[in-house]
C-alpha positions in Angstrom: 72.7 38.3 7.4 73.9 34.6 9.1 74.7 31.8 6.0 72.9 29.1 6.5 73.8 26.1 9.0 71.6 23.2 9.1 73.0 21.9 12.2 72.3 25.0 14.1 69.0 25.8 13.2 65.8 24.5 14.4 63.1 26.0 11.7 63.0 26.5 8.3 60.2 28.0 7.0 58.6 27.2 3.5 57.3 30.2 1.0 55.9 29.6 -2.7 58.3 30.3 -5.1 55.6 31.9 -7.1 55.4 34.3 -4.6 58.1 37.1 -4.3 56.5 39.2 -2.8 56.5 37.1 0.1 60.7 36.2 0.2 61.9 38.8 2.4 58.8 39.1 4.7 59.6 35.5 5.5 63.5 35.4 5.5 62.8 38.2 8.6 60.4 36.1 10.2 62.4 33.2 10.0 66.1 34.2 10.2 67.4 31.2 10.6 66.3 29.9 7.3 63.7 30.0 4.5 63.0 27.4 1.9 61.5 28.8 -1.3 59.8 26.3 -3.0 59.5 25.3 -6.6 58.0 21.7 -6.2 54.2 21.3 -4.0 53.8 25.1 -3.6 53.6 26.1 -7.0 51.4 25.6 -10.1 52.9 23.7 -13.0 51.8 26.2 -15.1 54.2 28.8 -13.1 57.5 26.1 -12.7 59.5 28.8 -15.0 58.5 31.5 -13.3 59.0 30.7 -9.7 62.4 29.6 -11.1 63.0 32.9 -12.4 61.7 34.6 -9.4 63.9 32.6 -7.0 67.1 33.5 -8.8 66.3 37.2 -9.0 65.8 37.3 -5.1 69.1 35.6 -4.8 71.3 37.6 -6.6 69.6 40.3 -4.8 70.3 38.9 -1.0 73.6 36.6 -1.5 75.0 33.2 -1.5 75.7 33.5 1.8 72.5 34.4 3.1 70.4 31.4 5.1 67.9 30.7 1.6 67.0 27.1 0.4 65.5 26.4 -2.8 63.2 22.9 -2.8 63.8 21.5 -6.0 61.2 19.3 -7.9 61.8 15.6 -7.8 64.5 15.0 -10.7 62.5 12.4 -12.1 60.3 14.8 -13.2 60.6 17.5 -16.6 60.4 20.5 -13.3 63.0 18.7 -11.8 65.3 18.1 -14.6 64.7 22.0 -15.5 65.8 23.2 -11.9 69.0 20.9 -12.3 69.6 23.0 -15.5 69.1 26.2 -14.1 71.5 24.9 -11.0 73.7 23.5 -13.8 74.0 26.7 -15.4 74.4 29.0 -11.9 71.1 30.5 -11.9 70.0 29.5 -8.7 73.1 30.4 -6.4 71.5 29.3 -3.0 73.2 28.6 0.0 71.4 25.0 -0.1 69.1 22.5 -2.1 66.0 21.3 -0.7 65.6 17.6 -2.6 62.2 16.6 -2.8 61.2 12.6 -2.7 64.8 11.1 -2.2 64.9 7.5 -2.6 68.6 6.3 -3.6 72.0 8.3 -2.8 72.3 8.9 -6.7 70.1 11.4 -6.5 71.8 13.3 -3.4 75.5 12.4 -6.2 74.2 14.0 -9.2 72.8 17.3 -7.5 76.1 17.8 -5.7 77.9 17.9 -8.3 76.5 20.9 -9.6 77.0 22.5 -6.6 79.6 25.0 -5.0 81.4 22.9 -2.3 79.8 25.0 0.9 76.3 25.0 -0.2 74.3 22.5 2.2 71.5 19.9 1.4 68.4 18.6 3.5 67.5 15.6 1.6 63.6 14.2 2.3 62.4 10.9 3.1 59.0 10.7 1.8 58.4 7.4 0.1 58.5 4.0 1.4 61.5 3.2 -1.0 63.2 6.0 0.4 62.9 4.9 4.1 64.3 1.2 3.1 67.1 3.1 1.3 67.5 5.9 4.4 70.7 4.3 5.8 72.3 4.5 2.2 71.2 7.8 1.7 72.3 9.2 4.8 75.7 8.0 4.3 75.9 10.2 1.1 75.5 13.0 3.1 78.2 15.9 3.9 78.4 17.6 7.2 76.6 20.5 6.7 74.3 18.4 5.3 70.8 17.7 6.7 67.8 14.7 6.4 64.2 15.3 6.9 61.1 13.6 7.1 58.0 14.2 4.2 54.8 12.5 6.1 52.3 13.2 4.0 53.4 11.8 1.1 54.6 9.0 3.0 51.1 8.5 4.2 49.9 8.4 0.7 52.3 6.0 -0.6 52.0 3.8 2.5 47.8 4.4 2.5 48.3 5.5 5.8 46.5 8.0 8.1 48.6 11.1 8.3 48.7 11.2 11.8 51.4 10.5 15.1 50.8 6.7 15.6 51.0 5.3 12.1 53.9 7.1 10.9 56.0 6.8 14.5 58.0 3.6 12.8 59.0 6.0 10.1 60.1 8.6 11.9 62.3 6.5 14.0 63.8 5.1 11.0 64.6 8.8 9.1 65.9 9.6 13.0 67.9 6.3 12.9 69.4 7.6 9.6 70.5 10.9 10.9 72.3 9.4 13.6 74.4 7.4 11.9 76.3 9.8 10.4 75.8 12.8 12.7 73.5 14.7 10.5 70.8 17.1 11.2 67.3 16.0 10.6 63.6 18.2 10.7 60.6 17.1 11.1 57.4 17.7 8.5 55.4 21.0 8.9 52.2 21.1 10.8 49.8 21.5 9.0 46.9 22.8 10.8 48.1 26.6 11.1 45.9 27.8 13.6 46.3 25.0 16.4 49.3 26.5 18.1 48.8 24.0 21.2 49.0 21.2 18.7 52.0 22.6 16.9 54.2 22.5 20.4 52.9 19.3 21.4 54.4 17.8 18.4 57.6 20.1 17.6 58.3 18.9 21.8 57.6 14.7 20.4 59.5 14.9 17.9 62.3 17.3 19.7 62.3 14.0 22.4 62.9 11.5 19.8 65.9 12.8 18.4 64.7 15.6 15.7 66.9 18.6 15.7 64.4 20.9 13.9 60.8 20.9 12.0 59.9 22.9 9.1 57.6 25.5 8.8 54.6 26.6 6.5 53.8 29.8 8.2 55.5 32.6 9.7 52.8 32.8 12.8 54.7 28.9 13.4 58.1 30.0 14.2 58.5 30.7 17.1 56.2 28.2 18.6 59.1 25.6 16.8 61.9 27.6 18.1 60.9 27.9 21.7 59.8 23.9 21.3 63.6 23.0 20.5 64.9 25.6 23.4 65.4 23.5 26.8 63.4 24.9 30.0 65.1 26.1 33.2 64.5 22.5 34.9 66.3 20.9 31.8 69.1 23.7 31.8 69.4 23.3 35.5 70.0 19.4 35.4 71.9 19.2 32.4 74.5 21.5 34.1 74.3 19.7 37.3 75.0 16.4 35.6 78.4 17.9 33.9 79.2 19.2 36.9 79.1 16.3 39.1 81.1 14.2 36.4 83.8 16.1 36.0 83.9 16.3 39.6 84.4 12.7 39.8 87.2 12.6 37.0 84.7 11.7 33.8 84.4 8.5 36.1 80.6 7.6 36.7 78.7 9.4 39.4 75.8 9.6 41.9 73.5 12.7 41.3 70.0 12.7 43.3 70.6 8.8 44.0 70.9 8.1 40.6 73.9 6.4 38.7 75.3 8.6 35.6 77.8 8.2 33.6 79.5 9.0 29.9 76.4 9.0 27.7 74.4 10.7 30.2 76.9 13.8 29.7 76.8 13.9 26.6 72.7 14.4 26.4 73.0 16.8 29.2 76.2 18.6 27.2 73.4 18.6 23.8 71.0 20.1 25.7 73.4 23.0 27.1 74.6 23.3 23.7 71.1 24.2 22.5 70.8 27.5 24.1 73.7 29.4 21.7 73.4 27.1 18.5 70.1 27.7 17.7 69.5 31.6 17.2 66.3 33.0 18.1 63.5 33.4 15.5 
């Protein structure tokens, strides 16, 4: 089973904590990573007992296997209760899913209940937490990830959940990421059925900088991964560009009649570096 590295995968798929049933089922659908969820997935009235089934599934499988747990905001009694659990090492995941992130305190106090390896993704989904995005990114650790929560974005903004009014957004959680190097995926589709609309958007938001998009069904996977996966013209160009600048000394370069030089190596080395990083789903 491969532990779980953000920065190498380029799906996660979500599965209701209340759910067990479903944990391995999607953990082999989706070996690069599953998130179980304890927060929108799951009933209040079953909190405790998705908790409870989360922890028994991970002593079962491992630290090191590639599982997430989403956490309930820690503003909330659910939240404050999975910090307990976390507290108390009954929910010994390989990373933390933190819901509704909107100061670097939070991202502080939940890692420092946590062994030193285990990874975060940390969600932008609130209009405070995109003016506080830079901040919070810069709490990050390497193995760390950001991602991007539009629909309750849209709600707090009383915006349309759709591409156009949250593209500002986007580009700012993006904008984020980059600063420090960090991972960052992109909100699940929702529509589950519209695989055509799926790859349309994982390839948008693949162009503007995301490095992965969460999942909310298995059937999605490998739409997402073979999104993220550069095609044989991209391939083919990428390695041409390399080649033709370190033919010329890392000194800039004609290719096709047009100029390239440092930064355009170092898309076209991303893109090369695409096809082993990210394993198949």
């Amino acid at each position: 089973m491969k532990s779980l590295t953000l920065r190498d995968a380029c799906c996660l798929l979500f599965v209701p904590g209340h759910r067990p049933d479903r944990f391995a089922k999607a953990l082999a659908a989706c070996p690069q990573g599953i998130v179980i969820d304890l927060e929108d997935a799951v009933p209040l009235s079953q909190k405790n007992e998705a908790r409870k089934a989360a922890a028994s599934f991970l002593r079962g499988v491992g630290h090191d296997s590639p599982v997430m747990i989403r956490l309930n905001p820690l503003g909330t009694r659910a939240g404050l209760d999975d910090l307990a659990a976390l507290a108390d090492g009954n929910l010994p995941a390989a990373g933390f899913f933190l819901a509704k992130v909107e100061t670097p305190r939070d991202v502080e106090l939940v890692r420092g209940y946590l062994p030193a390896q285990a990874a975060l993704l940390v969600t932008i989904e609130t209009a405070r937490g995109i003016v506080a995005a830079a901040s919070i990114a810069r709490a990050l650790q390497p193995n760390d990830a950001l991602g991007f929560g539009g629909a309750d974005l849209a709600a707090d903004l009383g915006a349309l959940f759709a591409w156009e009014p949250l593209f500002a957004a986007r580009c700012g959680v993006i904008t984020a990421a980059a600063s420090v190097g960090a991972a960052v995926f992109d909100v699940p589709y929702l529509d589950i059925a519209d695989a055509d609309g799926l790859r349309t958007e994982t390839q948008r938001v693949r162009a503007l900088g995301f490095t992965g998009k969460l999942a909310i069904h298995p059937a999605q996977v490998a739409t997402i991964v073979e999104a993220f996966l550069p095609d044989t013209g991209e391939i083919e160009r990428a390695r041409r560009v390399v080649a033709a600048l370190e033919a010329a000394g890392g000194e800039a370069a004609l290719l096709d009649g047009r100029m390239i030089d440092l930064p355009v190596a170092v898309s076209a080395r991303r893109t090369l570096a695409r096809l082993t990083a990210q394993p198949q789903g």
